[in-house]
N, C-alpha and C positions, 0 to 999 in steps of 0.2 A: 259739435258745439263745445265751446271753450266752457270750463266750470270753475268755479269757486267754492271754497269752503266757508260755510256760512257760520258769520261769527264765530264763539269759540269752540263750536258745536263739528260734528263727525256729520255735517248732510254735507250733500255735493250737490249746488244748485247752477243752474246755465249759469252764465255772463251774464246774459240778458234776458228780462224777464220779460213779459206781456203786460203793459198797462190797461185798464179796461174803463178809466174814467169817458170816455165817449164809447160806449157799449150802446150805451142809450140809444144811440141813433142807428141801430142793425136792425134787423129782424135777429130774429131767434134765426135762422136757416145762414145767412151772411155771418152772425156770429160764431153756428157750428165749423164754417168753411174755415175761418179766421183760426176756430182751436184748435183745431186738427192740419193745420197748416205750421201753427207755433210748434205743437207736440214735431211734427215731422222735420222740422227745424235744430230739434234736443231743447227747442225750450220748455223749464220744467215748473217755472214760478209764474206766478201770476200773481198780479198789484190790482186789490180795489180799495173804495173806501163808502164808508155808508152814506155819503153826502155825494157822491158820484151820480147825477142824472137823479139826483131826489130820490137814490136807492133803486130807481129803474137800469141801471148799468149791474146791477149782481143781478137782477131778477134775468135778465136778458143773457147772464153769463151761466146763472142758474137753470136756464133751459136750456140752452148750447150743451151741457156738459152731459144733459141726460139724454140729447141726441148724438154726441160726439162717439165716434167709435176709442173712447178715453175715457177710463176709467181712472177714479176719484183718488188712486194711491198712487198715478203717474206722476203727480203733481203736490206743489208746493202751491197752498194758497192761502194770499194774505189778506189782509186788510185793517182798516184804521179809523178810527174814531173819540171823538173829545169833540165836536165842532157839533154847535149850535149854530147853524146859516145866518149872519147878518145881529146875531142875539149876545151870544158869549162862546167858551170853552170853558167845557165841563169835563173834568175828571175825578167828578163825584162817583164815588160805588154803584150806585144805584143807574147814573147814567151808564157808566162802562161796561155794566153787565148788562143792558139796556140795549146796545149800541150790540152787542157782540150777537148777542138772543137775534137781533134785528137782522144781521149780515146771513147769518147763519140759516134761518128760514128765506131768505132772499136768495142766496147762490143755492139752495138746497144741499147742501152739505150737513155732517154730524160735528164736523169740529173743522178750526181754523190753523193753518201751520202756524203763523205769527199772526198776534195783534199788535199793532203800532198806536199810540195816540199822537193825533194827526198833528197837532199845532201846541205848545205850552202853552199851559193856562196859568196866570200870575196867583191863581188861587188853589195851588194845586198842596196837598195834604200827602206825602210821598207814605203815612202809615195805610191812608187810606185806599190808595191807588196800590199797597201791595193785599191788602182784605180783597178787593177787585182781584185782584190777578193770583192770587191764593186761590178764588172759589172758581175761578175759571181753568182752570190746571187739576183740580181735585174733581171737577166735573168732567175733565176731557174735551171741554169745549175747546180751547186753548193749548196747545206744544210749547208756541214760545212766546218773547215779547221784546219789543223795541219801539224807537220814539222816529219820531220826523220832526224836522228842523228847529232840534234842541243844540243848544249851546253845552259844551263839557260839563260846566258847572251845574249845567241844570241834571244831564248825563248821573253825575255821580249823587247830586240830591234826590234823586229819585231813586237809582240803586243801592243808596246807603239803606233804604228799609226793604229793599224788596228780596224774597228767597230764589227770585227766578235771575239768572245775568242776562239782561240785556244785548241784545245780540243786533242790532239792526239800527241807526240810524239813515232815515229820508232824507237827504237834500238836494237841492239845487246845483247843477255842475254841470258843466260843459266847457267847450271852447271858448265862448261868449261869454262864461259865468266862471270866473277860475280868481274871486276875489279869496279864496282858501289858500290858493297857493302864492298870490303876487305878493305878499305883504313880507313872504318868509327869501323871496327874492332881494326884497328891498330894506332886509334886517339893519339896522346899524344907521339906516336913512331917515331923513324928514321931510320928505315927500309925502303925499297923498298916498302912495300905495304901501306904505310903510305901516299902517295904521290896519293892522286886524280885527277887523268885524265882526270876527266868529268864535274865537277863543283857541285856535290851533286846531279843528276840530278833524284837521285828517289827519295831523300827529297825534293827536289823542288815538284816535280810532285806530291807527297803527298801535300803538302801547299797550293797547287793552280789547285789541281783537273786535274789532266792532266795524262789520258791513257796511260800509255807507253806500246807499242805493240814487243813484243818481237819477233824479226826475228832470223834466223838457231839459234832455241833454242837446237839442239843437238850438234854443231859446234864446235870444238875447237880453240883455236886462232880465225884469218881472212880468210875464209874461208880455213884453215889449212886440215880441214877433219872431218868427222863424228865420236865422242868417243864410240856413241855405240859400243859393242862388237871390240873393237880397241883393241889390244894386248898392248900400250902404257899405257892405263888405266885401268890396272889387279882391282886395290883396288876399283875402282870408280864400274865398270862394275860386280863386285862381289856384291859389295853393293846395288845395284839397283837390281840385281839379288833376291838377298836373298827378298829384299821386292815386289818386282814383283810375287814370287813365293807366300807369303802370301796372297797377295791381289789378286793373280789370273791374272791379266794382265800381258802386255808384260815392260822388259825397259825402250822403248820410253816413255809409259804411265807413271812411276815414274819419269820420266826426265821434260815431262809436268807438274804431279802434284807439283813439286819443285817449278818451277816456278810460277806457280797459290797460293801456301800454303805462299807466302809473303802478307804483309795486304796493300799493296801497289794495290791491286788488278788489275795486270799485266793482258794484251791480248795475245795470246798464237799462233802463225800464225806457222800453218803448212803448211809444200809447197808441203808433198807425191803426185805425183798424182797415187797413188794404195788405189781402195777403201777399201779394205780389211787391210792396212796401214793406213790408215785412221781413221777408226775405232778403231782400236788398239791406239794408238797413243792416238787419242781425249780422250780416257777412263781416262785419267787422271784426267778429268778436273772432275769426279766425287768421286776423289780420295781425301779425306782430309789427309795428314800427319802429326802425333803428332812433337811436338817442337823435341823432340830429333829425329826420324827421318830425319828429315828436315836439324839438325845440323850433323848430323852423314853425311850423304850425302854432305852436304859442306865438311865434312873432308877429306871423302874417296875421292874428289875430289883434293886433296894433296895441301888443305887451311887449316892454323893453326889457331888457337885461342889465344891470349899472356896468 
């Protein structure tokens, strides 16, 4: 398994991590199959969040883990929270050490590799989100910390008070979902794609060392649907096709490699839980694609070039 160095830190974590947001729907026996299928894979991280299956997807990963022939220091585990269901986002102290307290007794674990807060909250207090991430680092609960789909600016208002560097940003990316990169395409232009949404947030994360973990890397839109084999995506699904069939792997596994072949050296979080999906899938991460592949596949994804 292909590895990356995670943020600006000395761990060596897969490509591709294990999502476990649908855990919920295993048994504990199907999830132990599913762990020990990743571990046997070299994958070494693992993604939840505590809003995942109403907290039932850690409990479920939390019992896999104490049946899994995988022990607790193979692994890299994370998870995220700020998110009140349908209410607010909270990244008040008292929630985030809340939130961590919660995960923590859920996977049965003593401490967390990273915690992320899932979503910015417009009421967010960055002295007091680092008091939160202060008492969670001196307690051990916590190693490290990073955000999910934050904007740079938001990036650095939060790190200007905190003692820990931010090592991790969550986003959205894929094939389907590559509005980070079309706009720096279309620099100098007045078109629609010329207009960046994000704040440059994978030059940023090149500048300053920061993981960006790519979530429903097959997705189109917001959670629109899955473009594999989509009848919408004749040109894209052909082209993955034709090089799936060279390399001997399946789609998904060309859909991973895309993502991994930017020198931004992206994390790849897949959330199958079919081991045998899995497997397939993860293959990418040992896939290199030459430049023109790479661009070819941005194309057939019905993104121009000026």
């Amino acid at each position: 398994m292909k590895t990356i160095q995670l943020g600006a830190s000395h761990l060596s974590a897969s490509a591709v991590a294990l999502g476990i947001m649908r855990m919920d729907a295993l048994t504990t026996t199907q999830a132990t199959e599913l762990l020990e299928a990743a571990v046997d894979l070299g994958i070494n991280y693992i993604d939840s969040a505590d809003i995942y299956g109403g907290g039932r997807s850690s409990e479920i990963f939390g019992s896999a883990l104490k049946q899994a022939s995988v022990q607790r220091d193979q692994l890299y585990i994370q998870s995220k929270g700020g998110i009140v269901p349908g209410k607010r986002y909270d990244f008040s102290k008292e929630h985030i050490i809340a939130a961590v307290d919660g995960e923590l007794q859920r996977l049965g674990v003593d401490y967390l590799d990273a915690f992320l807060l899932h979503r910015p909250d417009a009421l967010m207090e960055p002295e007091e989100v680092a008091t939160a991430f202060d008492a969670l680092q001196a307690s051990g609960k916590v190693r490290h910390f990073g955000v999910s789909n934050f904007n740079p600016l938001q990036v650095d208002l939060l790190q200007s008070e905190l003692n820990q560097r931010l090592m991790i940003n969550q986003l959205q990316f894929g094939l389907m979902h590559t509005g980070a990169l079309d706009f720096g395409f279309h620099t100098n232009m007045q078109d629609d794609r010329s207009i960046d949404h994000d704040g440059q947030m994978i030059e940023y994360a090149r500048l300053h060392r920061l993981t960006i973990q790519a979530w429903s890397p097959y997705q189109y839109g917001s959670f629109a649907g899955i473009f594999l084999d989509n009848p919408k995506f004749p040109e894209l699904n052909a082209a993955m096709q034709r090089l799936a069939d060279e390399k001997h792997v399946n789609k998904a596994a060309i859909a991973t490699a895309w993502i991994l072949r930017h020198p931004a050296q992206f994390q790849v979080i897949l959330g199958t839980m079919n081991p045998k999906h899995l497997r397939e899938n993860a293959a990418g991460a040992e896939i290199e694609l030459t430049r023109q592949e790479w661009y070819d596949l941005y194309l057939a994804a019905g993104n121009d070039l000026p």
